[in-house]
N, C-alpha and C positions, 0 to 999 in steps of 0.2 A: 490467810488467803492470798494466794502470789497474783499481781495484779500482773496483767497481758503488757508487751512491751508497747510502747507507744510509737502509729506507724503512721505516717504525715498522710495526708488525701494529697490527693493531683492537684486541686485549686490551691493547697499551701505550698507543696512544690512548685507552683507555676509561678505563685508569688513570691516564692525565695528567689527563684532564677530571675524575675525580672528585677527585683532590688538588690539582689548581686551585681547583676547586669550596669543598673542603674549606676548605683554606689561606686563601681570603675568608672563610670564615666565621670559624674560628680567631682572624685577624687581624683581624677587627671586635670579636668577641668578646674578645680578650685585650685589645683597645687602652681600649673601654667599662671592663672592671674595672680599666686602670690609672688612667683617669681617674674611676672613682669612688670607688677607694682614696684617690688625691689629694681629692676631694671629703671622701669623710669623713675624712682625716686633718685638711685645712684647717675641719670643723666641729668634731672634736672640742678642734683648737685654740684655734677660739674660745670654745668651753664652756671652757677653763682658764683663758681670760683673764677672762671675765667670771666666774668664780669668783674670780678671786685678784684681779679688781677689787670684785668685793660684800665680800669678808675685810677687805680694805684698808681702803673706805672703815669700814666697822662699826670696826675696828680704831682709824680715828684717831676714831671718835668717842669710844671709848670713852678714848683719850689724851686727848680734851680734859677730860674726864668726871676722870680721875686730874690732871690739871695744874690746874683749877679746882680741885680739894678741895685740894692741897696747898699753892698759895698761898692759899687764904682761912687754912688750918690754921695756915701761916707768919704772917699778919696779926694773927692771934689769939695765939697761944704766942709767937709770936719763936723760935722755933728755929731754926739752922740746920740741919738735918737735913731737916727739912722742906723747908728750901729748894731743899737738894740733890735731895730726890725729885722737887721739880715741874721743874729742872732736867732729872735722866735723864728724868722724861715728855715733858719738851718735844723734849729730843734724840732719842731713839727718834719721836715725831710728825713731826720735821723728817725723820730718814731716812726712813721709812715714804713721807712724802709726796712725795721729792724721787725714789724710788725708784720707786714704783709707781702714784702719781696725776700729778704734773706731767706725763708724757709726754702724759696723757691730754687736757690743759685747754691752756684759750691761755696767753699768758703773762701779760697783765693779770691775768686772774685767780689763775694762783699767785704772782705781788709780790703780791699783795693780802693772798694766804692769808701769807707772809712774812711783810707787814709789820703784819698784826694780830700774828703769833707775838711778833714783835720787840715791839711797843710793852706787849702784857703783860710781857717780861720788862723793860723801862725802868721799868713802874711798879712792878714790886717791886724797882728798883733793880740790878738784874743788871748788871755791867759798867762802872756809871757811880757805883758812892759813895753815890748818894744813897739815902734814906730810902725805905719805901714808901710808895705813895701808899696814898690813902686806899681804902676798901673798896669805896665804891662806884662811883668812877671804877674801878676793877681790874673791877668785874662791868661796869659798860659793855663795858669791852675785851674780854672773855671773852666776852659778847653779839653783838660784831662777830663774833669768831672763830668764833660756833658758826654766828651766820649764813654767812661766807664760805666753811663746812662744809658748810652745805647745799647754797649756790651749786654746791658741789665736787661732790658726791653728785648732785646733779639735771643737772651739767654731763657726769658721769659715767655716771649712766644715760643721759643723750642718746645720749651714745657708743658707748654700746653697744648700742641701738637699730639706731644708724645702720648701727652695722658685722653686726649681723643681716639689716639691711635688704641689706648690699652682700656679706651672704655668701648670704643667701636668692636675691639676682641670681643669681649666679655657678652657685649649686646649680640653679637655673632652665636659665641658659647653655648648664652642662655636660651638662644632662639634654637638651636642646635638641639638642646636638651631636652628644651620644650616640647619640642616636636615628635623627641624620641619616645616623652613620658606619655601624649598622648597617643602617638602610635602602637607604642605596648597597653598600654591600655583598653584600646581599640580590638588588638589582637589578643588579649586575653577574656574581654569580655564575648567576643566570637566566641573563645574556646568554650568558654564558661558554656556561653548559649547553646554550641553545636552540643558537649557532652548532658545538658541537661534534656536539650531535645530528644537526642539520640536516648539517654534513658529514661523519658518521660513515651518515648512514641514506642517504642520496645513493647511493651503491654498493651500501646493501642492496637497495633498490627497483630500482636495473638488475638486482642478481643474480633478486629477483623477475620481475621483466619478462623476462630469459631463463630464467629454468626454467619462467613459464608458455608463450615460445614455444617451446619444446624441448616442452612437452606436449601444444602442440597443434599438433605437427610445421611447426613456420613457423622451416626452416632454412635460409631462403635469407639472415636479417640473422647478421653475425657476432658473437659474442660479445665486448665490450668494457670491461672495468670496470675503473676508476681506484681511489683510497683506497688504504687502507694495504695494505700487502706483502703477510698470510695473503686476503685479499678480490679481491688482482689474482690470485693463485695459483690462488686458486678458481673466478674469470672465464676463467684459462686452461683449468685442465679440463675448466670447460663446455663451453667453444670447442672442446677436442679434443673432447668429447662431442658437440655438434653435426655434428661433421665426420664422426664414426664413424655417427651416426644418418644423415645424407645419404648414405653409402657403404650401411649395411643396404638402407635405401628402395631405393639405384637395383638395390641385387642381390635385395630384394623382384621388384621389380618386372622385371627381367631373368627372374628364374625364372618368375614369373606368363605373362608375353610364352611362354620355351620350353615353360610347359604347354602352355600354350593349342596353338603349332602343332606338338607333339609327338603334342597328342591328337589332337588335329580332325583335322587330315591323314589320320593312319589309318583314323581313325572316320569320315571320309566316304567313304573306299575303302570302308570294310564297307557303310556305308548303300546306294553306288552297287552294289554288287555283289548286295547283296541284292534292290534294286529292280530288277535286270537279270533275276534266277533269278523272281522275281514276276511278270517282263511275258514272263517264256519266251524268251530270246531262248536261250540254255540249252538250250534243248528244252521240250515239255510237259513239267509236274510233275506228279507221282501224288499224291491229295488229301494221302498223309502227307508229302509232300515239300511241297506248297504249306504243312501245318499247321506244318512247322519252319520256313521260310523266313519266316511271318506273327508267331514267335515270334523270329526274328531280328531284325525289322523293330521289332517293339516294342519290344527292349529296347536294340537301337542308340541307338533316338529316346531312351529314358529315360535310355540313359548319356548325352547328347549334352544333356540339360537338366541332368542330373547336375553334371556339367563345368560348363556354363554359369552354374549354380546357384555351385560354388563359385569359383567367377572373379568372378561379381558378389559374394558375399559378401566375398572379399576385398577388391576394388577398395571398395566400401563398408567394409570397417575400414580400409582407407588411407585414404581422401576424409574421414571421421569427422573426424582430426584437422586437416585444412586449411581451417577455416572461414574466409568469408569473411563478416562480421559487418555487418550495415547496418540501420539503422532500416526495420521492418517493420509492415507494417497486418496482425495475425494474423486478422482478422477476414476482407480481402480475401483473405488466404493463403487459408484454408480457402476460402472460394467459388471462387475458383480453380479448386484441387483436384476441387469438386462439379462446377464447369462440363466440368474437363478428360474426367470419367468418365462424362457423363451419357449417352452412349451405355448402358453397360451398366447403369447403372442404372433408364432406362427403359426396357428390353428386360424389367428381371423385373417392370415396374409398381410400384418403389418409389417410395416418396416421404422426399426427404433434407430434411429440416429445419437449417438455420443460426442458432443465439440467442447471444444475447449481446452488448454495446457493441465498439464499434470500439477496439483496444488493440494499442498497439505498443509492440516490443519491438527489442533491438538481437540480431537473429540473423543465419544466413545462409537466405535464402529458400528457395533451392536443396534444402540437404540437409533442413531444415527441411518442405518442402513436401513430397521424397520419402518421408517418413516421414508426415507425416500420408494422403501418397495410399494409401502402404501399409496404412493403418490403416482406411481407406474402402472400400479393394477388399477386405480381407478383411470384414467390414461385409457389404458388397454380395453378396459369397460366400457369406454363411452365410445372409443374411436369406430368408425366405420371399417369395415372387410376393406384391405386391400388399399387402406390410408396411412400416416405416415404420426409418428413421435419424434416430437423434437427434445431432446438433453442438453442444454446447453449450458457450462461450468465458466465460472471468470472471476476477475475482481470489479469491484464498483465501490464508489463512494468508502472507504475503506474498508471495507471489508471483503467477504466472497460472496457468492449470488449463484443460485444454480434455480433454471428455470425449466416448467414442464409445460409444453405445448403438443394439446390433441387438434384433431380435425372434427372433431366430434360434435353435436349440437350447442356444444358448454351450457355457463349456470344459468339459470331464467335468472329476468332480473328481480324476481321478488325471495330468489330463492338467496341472492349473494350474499346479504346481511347477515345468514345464519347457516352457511357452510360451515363454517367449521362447529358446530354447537353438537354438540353429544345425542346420537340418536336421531336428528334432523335428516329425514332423507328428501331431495326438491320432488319438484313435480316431472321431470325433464326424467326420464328411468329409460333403461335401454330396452329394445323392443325382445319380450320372450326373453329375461332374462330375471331371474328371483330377485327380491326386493331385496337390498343390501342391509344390511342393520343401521349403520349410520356412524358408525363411530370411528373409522378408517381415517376421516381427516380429523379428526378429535386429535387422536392419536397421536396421527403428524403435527399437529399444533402443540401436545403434551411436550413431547422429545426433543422438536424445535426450541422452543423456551426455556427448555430446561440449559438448554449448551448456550443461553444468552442471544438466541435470534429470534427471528420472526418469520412467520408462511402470512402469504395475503394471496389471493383472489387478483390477479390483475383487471382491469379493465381491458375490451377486448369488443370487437363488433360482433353484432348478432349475426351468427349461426358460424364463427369464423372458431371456434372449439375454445376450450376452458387453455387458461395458462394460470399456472402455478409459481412463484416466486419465492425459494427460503433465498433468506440472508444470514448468515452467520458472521460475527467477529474473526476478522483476522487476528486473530492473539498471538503468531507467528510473524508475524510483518514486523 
């Protein structure tokens, strides 16, 4: 049995990138403090040396300082005791100097410091029998010796100049490097992060791209997402989601279909039959028999708009979600609209006005357009003979705004809260004109919503006519 490859979830990808992530920093950061533990351990090294070089050199001055008093003191008394102490000063000077300064200086220069040692001890006769010499050949020699001291001290300060100089590099260097390791660091954990984002959000944005086309019923592309295993699981449900939403739609739509010729059929047997008892083929009717048969006749017709009414209100909340979106001149839209009605609108001697800049938007025309016609024949419905439509198109608050003002009675106020409600028709009906169905601003609200905006009801003073307000998203801007 071959087992499935193994494919990480989003949550273990998201926690590798961040302990990737991490792990650069870490590793920049732990490697900086071990190279600046190394830093300051090699400075505070050299602060030991150049302590226990200042000691030194002070130390052998002060040797020369005890080795001068004790042979002049020798020259003077003749003691041997005396002698022996400028001796131990001398041999403590030699170790001192062979221990802790010679490393420091060339070599010319400590023979030199040597053989000044040596020749003060010749001339107090050290070694060789003879006599000492006189006093002030012995301060000559002591004279070299302090100068070849100083030579030593100033050759010794050089030196440790120098090596401040070549540790002050080094501190430079390492600071140098440091900065570079964390920097690349820094710069690589970026990469790390943008390329795991970028393939981590890759599947998020198709899962967006199908659930906005599952919301705006566009089931005909299949559901597809890659990435990690919980994100392909999730692209699979949508898919079965999708599949289950085209199954509703077409059994929508099958029962829409058997309304329809369930009802009609009937209901045109009634109409037909009615209109047969009204033309008498039946026989004469008695006035009360013609007054039922004229009360059949009207309400066939009302159920038969009825029906019709909710057949278009449906077909319009299905069609709502299947826009078909294209760059549009809302400006030509609405004239459009004005030119399509202008029959009925110069029949009551209105006059329709169009303002506003030419502004496109990415809609679909279509639904778009039958919603603003709706918005104008109800307009034209309520306005008074011989009164005026306002169309007014712009931008506001980000977006676009296109407003519809009658002169007309507008909405009562108990009727406002449920304008737009499917089938709702107010009390406020124009005088001598058929009861509307109710669904015309339904509609407009359907179509509206669907492209991401809103219709409301403006407020507005009594008896000063209804205004209208869509707002749509500038997605263009």
């Amino acid at each position: 049995m071959s087992r499935s490859p193994f494919r990480p979830s989003f949550r273990q990808l998201l926690l590798l990138a961040i302990l990737l992530v991490a792990g650069l920093l870490a590793a920049a950061a732990l490697s900086s403090l071990f190279a600046l533990e190394r830093l300051l351990a090699q400075s505070r090294s050299a602060a030991d040396r150049a302590v226990q070089l200042s000691q030194a050199v002070q130390r052998q001055s002060e040797q020369g300082v005890a080795m001068e008093r004790a042979a002049r003191q020798y020259l003077v008394l003749g003691d041997p005791a005396l002698l022996r102490n400028y001796e131990e000063s001398a041999q403590e000077a030699r170790r001192l100097f062979d221990a802790r300064l010679a490393p420091q200086l060339a070599r010319p220069l400590a023979a030199r410091w040597h053989a000044d040692l040596a020749s003060i001890s010749a001339a107090l006769g050290i070694g060789t029998g003879a006599a000492a010499r006189p006093d002030d050949e012995l301060a000559a020699r002591f004279r070299d010796l302090a100068a070849t001291n100083a030579e030593v001290a100033a050759a010794v300060r050089l030196g440790r100049e120098a090596q401040d100089r070549e540790l002050q590099a080094r501190l430079e260097a390492g600071r140098v490097a440091m900065t570079h390791r964390v920097l690349g660091a820094i710069a690589l954990a970026l990469l790390v992060a943008a390329a795991f984002g970028l393939w981590l959000t890759r599947p998020l944005l198709g899962l967006e791209r199908a659930i906005i086309g599952l919301g705006e019923n566009r089931l005909d592309a299949p559901v597809a997402i890659g990435g990690p295993s919980d994100l392909r699981s999730l692209g699979q449900r949508l898919e079965w989601l999708r599949l289950r939403l085209g199954e509703l739609d077409a059994d929508k739509a099958r029962f829409l279909r058997h309304v329809s010729h369930e009802l009609k059929t009937p209901l045109a047997a009634l109409r037909e039959g009615v209109a047969l008892l009204e033309d008498g083929v039946a026989g004469t009717l008695t006035p009360d028999q013609r007054e039922v048969a004229t009360i059949l006749a009207q309400n066939t017709a009302a159920l038969q708009r009825q029906i019709e009414a909710l057949l278009g209100f449906n077909a319009a909340a299905f069609e709502a979600r299947r826009l078909q979106r294209r760059r549009t001149d809302l400006r030509a839209l609405l004239r459009a609209q004005v030119d399509g009605q202008r029959l009925q609108w110069q029949a009551r001697r209105l006059r329709v006005a169009v303002e506003g800049p030419a502004l496109e938007a990415e809609v679909d025309p279509d639904k778009l357009g039958t919603a603003l016609a709706n918005l104008l024949s109800n307009a034209i419905r309520y306005a008074p003979p011989g009164s005026s439509i306002e169309i007014a198109l712009g931008r506001a608050d980000g977006g676009l705004r296109i407003d519809f003002r009658d002169q007309g009675p507008g909405v009562a106020e108990a009727d406002r809260a449920r304008v737009f409600e499917p089938f709702y028709r107010g009390e406020r009906q124009p005088e001598g004109a058929l009861r509307g169905s109710g669904i015309g601003l339904s509609i407009v609200r359907e179509y509206v919503e669907a492209h991401g905006g809103r219709v409301e009801l403006m407020p507005g003073r009594p008896g000063a006519g209804a205004h209208f307000r869509i707002q749509l998203p500038d997605v263009l801007a």
